[in-house]
C-alpha positions in Angstrom: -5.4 -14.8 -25.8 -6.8 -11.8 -28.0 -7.5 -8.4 -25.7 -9.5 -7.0 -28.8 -13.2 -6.1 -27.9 -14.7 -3.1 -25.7 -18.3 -3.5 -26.6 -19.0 0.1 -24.9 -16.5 2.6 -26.5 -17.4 6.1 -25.7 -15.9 9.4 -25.8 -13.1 9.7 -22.9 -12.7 12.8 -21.1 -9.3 15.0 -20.4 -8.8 13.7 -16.9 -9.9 10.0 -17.7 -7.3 9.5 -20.7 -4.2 10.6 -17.9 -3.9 6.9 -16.7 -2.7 5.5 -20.1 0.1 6.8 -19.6 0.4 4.9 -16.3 0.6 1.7 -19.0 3.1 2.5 -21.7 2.9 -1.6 -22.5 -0.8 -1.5 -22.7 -1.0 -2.3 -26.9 -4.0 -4.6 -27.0 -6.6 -3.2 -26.4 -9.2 -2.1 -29.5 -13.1 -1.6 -29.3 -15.0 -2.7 -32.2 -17.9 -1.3 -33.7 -20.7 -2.3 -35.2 -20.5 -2.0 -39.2 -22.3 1.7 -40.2 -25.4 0.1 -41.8 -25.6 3.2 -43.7 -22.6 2.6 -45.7 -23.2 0.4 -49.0 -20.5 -1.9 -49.3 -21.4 -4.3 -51.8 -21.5 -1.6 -54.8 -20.5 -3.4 -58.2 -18.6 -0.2 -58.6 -16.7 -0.9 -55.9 -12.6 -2.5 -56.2 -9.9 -3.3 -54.7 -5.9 -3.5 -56.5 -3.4 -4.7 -55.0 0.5 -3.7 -55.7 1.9 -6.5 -54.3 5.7 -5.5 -53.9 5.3 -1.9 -53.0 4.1 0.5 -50.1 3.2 4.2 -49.8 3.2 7.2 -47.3 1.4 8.8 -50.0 -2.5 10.1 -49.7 -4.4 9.8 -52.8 -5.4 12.5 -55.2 -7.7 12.4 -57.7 -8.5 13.6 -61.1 -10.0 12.6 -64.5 -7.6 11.3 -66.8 -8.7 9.5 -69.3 -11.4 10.8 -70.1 -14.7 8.8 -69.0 -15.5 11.3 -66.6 -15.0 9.3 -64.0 -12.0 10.8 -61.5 -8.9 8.4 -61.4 -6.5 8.1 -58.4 -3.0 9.3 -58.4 -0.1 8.5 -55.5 2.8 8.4 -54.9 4.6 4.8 -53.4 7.8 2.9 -53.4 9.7 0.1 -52.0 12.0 0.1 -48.6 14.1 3.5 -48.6 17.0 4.2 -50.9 15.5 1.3 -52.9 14.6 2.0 -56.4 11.4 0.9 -57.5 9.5 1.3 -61.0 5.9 2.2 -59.4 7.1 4.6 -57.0 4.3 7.0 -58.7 1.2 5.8 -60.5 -2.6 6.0 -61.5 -5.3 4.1 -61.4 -8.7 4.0 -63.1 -11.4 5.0 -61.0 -14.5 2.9 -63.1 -12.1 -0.5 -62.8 -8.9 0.5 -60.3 -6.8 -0.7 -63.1 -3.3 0.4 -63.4 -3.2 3.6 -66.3 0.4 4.6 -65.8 3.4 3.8 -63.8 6.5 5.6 -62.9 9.5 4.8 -61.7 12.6 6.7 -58.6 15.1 6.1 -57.2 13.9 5.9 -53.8 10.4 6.1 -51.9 7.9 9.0 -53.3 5.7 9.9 -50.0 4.8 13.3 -50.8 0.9 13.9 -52.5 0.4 15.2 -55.8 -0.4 18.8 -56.9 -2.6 18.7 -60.1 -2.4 21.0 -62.6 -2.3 20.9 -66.9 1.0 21.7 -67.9 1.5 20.5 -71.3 -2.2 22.5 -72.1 -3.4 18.9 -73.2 -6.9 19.4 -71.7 -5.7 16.9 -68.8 -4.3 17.4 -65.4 -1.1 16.3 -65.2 0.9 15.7 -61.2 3.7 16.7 -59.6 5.1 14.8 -56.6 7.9 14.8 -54.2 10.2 12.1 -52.4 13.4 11.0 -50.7 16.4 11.4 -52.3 15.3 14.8 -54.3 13.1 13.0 -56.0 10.7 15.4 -57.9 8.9 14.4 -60.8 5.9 16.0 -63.0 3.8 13.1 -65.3 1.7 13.5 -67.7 -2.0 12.8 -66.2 -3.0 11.4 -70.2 -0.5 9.6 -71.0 1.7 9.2 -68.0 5.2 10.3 -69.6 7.4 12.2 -67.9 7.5 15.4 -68.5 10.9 16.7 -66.1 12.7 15.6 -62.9 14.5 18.1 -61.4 17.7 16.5 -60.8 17.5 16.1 -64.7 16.3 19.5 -65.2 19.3 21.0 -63.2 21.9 17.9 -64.9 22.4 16.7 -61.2 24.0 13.1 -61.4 23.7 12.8 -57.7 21.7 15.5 -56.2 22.5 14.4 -52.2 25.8 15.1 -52.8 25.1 18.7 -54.4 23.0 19.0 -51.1 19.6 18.5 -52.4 17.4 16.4 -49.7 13.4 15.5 -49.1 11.1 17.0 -51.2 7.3 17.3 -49.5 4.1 18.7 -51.2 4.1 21.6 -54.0 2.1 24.3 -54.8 1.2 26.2 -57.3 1.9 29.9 -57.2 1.5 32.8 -59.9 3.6 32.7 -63.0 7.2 33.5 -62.2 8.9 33.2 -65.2 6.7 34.7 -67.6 5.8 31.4 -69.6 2.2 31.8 -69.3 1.9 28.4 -66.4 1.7 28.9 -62.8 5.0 27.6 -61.2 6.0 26.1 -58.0 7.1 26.6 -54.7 7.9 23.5 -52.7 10.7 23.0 -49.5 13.3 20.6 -49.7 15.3 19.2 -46.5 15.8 16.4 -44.1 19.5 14.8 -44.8 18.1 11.2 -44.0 21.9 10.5 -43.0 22.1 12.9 -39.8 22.2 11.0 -36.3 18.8 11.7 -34.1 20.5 14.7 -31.9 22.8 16.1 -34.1 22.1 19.6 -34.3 24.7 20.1 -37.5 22.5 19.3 -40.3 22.0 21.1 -43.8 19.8 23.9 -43.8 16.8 23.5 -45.4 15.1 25.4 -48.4 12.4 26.8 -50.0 12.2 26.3 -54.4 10.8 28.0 -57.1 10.6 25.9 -59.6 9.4 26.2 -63.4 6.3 24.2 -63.7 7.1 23.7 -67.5 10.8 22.8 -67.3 11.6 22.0 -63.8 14.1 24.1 -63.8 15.3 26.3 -60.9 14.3 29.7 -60.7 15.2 30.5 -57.0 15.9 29.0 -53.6 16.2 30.5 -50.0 17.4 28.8 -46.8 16.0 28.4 -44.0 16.0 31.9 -41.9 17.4 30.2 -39.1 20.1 28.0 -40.4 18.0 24.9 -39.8 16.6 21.8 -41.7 13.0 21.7 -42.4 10.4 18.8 -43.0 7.0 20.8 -43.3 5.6 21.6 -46.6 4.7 25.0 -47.4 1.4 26.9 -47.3 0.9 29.6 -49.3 -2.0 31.7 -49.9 -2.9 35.5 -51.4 -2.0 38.1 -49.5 -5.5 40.3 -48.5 -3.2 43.6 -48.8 -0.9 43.2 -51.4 -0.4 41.3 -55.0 2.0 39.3 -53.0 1.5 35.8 -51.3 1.7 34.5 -47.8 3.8 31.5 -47.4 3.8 29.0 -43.7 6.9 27.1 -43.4 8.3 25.9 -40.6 12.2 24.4 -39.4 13.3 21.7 -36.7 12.3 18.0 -36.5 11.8 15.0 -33.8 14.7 15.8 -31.8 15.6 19.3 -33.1 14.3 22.6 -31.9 12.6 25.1 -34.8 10.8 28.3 -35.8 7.4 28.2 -37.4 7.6 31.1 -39.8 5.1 33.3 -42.0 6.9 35.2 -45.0 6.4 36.1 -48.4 6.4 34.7 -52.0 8.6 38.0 -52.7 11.0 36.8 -50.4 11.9 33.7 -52.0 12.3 35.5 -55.1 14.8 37.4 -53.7 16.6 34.6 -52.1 16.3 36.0 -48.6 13.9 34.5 -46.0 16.0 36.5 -42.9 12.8 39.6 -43.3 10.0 36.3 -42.5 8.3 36.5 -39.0 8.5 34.5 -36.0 5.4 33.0 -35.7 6.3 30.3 -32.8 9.2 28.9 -31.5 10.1 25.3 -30.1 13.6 24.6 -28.0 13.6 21.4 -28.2 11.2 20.1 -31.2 10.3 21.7 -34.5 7.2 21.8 -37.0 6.6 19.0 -39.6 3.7 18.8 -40.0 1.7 21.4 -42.7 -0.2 24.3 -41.5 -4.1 25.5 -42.3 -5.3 28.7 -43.0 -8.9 29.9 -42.2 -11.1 32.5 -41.7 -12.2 32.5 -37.4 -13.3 35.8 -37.1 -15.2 36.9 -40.5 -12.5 39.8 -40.9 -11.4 38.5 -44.2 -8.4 37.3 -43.1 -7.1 33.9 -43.0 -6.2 32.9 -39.5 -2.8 30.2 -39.4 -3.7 27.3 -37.5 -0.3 24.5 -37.3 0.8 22.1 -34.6 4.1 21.6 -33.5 5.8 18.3 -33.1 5.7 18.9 -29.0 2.1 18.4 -29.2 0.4 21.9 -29.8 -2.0 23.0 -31.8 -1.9 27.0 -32.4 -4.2 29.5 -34.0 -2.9 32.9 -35.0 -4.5 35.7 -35.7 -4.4 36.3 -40.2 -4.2 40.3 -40.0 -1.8 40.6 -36.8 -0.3 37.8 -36.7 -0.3 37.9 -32.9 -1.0 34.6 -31.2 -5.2 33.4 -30.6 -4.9 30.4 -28.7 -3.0 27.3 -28.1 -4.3 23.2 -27.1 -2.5 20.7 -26.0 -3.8 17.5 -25.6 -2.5 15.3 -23.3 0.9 15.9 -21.1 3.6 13.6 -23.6 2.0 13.6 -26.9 3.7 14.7 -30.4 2.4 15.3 -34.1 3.3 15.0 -37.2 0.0 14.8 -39.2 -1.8 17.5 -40.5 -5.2 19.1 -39.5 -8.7 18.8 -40.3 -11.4 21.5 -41.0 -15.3 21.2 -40.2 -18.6 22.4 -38.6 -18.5 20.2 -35.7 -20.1 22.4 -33.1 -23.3 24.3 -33.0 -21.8 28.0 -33.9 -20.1 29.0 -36.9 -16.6 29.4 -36.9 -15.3 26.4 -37.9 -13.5 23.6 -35.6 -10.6 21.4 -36.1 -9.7 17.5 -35.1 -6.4 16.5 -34.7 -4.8 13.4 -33.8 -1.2 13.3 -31.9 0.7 10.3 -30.4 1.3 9.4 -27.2 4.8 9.2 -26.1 8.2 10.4 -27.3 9.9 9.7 -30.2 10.7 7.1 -31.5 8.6 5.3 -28.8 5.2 6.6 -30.0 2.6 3.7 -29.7 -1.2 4.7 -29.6 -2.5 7.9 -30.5 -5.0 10.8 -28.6 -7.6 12.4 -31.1 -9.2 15.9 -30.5 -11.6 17.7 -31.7 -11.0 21.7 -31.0 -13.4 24.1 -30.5 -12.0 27.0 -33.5 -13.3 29.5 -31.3 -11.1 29.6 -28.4 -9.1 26.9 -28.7 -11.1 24.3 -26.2 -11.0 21.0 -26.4 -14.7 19.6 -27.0 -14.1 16.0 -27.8 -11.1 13.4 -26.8 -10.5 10.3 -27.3 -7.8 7.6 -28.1 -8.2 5.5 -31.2 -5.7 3.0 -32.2 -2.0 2.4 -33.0 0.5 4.7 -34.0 -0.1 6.8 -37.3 -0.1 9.8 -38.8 -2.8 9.9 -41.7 -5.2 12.8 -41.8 -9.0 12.6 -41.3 -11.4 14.0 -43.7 -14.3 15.5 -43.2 -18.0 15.8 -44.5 -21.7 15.9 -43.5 -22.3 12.2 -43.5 -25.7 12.1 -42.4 -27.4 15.2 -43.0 -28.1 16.8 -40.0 -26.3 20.0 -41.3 -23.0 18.9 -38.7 -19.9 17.4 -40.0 -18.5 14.1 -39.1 -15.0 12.4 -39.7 -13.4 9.7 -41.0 -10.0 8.4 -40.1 -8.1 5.3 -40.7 -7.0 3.5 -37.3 -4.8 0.8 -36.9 -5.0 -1.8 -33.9 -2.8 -5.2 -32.8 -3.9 -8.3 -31.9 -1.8 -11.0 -29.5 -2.2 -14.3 -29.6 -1.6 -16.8 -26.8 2.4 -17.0 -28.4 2.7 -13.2 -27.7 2.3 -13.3 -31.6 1.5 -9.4 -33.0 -0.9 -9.4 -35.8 -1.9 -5.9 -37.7 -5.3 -4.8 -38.6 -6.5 -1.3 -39.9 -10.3 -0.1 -40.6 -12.5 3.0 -41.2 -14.1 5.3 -38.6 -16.5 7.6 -38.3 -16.7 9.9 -35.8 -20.2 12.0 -35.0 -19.5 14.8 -32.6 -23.6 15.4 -32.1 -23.8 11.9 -30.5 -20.4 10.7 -29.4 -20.5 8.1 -31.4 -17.4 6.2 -33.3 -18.6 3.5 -36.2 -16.9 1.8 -38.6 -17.1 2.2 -42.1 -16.7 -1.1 -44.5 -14.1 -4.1 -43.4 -11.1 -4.9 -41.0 -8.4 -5.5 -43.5 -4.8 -6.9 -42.4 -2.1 -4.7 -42.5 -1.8 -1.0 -41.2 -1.9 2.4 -42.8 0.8 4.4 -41.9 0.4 8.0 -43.4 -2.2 7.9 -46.1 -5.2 10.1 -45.8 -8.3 8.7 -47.8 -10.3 10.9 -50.3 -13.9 11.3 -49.9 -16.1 12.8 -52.7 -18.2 11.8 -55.6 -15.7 10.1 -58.0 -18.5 9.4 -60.7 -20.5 12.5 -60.7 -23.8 10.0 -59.5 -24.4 12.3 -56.8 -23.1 9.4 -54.1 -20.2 9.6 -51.6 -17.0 7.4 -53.2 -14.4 6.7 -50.6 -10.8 6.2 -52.0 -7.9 4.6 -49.0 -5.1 2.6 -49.2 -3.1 0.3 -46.7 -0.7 -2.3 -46.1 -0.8 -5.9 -46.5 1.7 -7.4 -44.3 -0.2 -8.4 -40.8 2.9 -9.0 -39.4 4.9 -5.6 -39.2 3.5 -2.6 -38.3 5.2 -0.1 -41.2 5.9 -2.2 -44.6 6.7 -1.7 -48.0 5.8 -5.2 -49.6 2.0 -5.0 -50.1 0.0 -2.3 -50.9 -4.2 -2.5 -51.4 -6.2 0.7 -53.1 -9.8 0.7 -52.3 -12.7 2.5 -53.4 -15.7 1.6 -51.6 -19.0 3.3 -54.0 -21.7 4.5 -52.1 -25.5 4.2 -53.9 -27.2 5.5 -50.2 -25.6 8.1 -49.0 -26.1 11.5 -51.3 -23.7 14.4 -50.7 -26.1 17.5 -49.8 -23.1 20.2 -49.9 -19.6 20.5 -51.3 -17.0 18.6 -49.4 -14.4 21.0 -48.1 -12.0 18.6 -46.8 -11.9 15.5 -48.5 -8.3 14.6 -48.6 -5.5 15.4 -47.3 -4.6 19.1 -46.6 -8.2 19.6 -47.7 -10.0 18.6 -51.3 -8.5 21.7 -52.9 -4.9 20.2 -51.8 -4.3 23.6 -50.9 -4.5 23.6 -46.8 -7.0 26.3 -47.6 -10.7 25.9 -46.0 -13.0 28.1 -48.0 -16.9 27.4 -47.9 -17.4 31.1 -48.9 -20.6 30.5 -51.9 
């Protein structure tokens, strides 16, 4: 028995979705659509590399590295948690997809990289975060390490000095007067707290020399509380100073979302940062947007919380704009994505939650949000539990953008067998329509946004995602593909705002300003 095809899959409305959670067992059911024709798959520039031992939260990033100006992928992977693995972080060649440089941690590296030339060699070089405090800076060229902060800070085992998680970094202005912008990243999550136990570390936030690795302050939490979401920051519209979005709380844990200041981590004192939102009973995880809504030259802060919200606030006041939630029982932990989905021209967001409570999270709900007030305009539910990203472009220009996300489905046999599957979608908010985008592969993809662009300079969208191999679990670390599928028929018209995960500037920072 396989429950896998809905020939007729359109759009499902608020009040039509409310049954499926009348059938919390329901995990067979996935529509598939006809292949986009549109879509070039046979490309000679096209790969696939496998890593057969590893897996990877990670998204890609992409840069060039060696030179053929060609951009190459960089991620982040690793083996099953508090394993050490030596690919844990590594790059691929974008002309061939093979391997330019490997690195090796201590445990898993899920964060994304944050490019920037630090040794002034001429060629971006990475920093990415982990578990375990992992946090490592590579040489993009030549793919030596340059630091690791335990190293940096002679920590023989950070956990027990009480140094945790650490997620995404950016860049920020030169702190320490050595001419290269440094970092600020937030570290947390002890991995060894039970579910509902409220006593947990506090997290952090961490400037860090981008040169050395070395620390050059760190402020708790405001609130006392750990903290999973990597930081926003921004340039204040008023000051020389810069905005920073954090947020505290987890799965089980209430939190704050906060807005404060890069001053205030200078100082080592976070207890002056504002409120934003508040959550009794879950926190914030996942990474917040900032965008201009209004034209006032201020960037609005659009996040969701882990209880299934997505909130808009206002940039200049601060005061609340609107709030959506999807369904009844949904939560989220991915991120947001930006477009020009409807027919005005404040830009729109689409979102996907998942439906249930944690840990039982099964299927997810996907949205897209009208940016003006908050409404939803489009809802649907599309595949098994994951929390990678969509991206965004104009895929067929008609001037409106469309998205692509990864989705993961099941298959049963006649046994009551479970077999994994992911694919590519593409979702066009004009007509309603949801087509895939190149093959069904086996395996899922748990967290790893693709990267859309034009990796070759030809003009032609490239389209970089990763997945699991094994069809038989649904989150894996033994078997990890890298695909690029090369496009020679469909041109990008305009620059690609959000291409990758927290947007193709890496930033969380929409800006189509010309």
């Amino acid at each position: 028995m396989y429950i896998v095809c809905v020939e007729d899959h359109r759009p499902l409305l608020q009040e039509t979705l409310t049954p499926l959670s009348m059938y919390p067992a329901l995990l067979l059911i996935i529509t598939f659509w006809t292949q986009f024709s549109l879509v070039d798959t046979t490309s000679s520039r096209s790969w696939t590399t496998s890593l057969p031992s590893v897996g990877t939260f990670s998204s890609p990033r992409v840069a060039d590295l060696n030179g053929d100006n060609i951009g190459d992928i960089i991620m982040g992977a690793g083996r099953a948690e508090f394993t050490t693995s030596d690919t844990a972080f590594f790059a691929l060649d974008g002309a061939t997809g093979q391997m330019l440089w490997r690195a090796s941690a201590s445990d898993q590296i899920f964060g994304s990289a944050s490019l920037k030339d630090i040794d002034q060699d001429g060629v971006a070089d990475a920093v990415i975060g982990g578990r375990s405090a992992e946090l490592i800076a590579i040489s993009g060229a030549s793919g030596k390490e340059l630091w690791r902060f335990a190293k940096a800070q002679g920590l023989k085992k950070p956990t027990k000095a009480g140094w945790f998680n650490f997620y995404n970094p950016q860049f920020i202005p030169d702190q320490d007067q050595d001419g290269l912008e440094d970092i600020l990243v937030s570290n947390g999550g002890d991995v060894m707290a039970k579910p509902n136990d409220p006593n947990r570390p506090a997290g952090r936030l961490v400037m860090i020399s981008s040169k050395t690795g070395k620390l050059i302050a760190q402020a708790d939490m405001p609130d006392g509380k750990e903290t999973y979401m990597s930081v926003t920051v921004s340039p204040s519209p008023e000051s020389d100073d810069w905005e920073i979005i954090f947020g505290t709380g987890g799965e089980t844990i209430g939190g704050n979302l906060y807005l404060g200041k890069l001053s205030q981590v200078l100082a080592e004192d976070l207890s002056d940062a504002t409120i934003l939102h508040s959550s009794a009973d879950k926190g914030y995880i996942a990474p917040a947007v900032r965008v201009d809504l209004n034209e006032d030259g201020y960037l609005e802060i659009v996040a969701n919380s882990v209880d299934g919200k997505l909130l808009a606030f206002d940039g200049k006041s601060h005061k609340p704009l609107w709030q959506s939630k999807l369904l009844a029982q949904t939560e989220c932990y991915s991120s947001i994505a930006i477009g020009r989905f409807t027919k005005d021209d404040t830009p729109d967001f689409f979102v996907s939650h998942a439906i249930g409570v944690w840990p039982d999270l099964n299927w997810n709900v996907q949205a897209m949000i009208d940016g003006k007030d908050g409404s939803i305009a489009f809802l649907d539910s599309l595949g098994y539990y994951q929390i990678a990203t969509p991206v965004v472009m104009d895929w067929n220009g008609d001037g409106y953008d469309e998205v692509l996300m990864s989705v993961n489905f099941m298959e049963v046999n006649d046994f009551y067998q479970k077999s994994f599957f992911n694919l590519l979608a593409m979702i066009d908010f004009q007509d309603g329509g949801v087509k895939q985008i190149g093959d069904i592969s086996p395996g899922t993809n748990k967290s790893s946004t693709p990267w859309v662009g034009d990796l070759d300079q030809d003009g032609f969208l490239d389209i970089i995602y990763s997945h699991g191999t094994n069809p038989n679990r649904a989150n894996t670390f033994d078997g990890l593909k890298v695909r690029r599928i090369a496009s020679s028929n469909i041109s990008i018209k305009k620059p690609i705002l959000w291409g990758s995960y927290q947007g193709s500037a890496y930033n969380g920072i929409f800006d189509d300003a010309p």
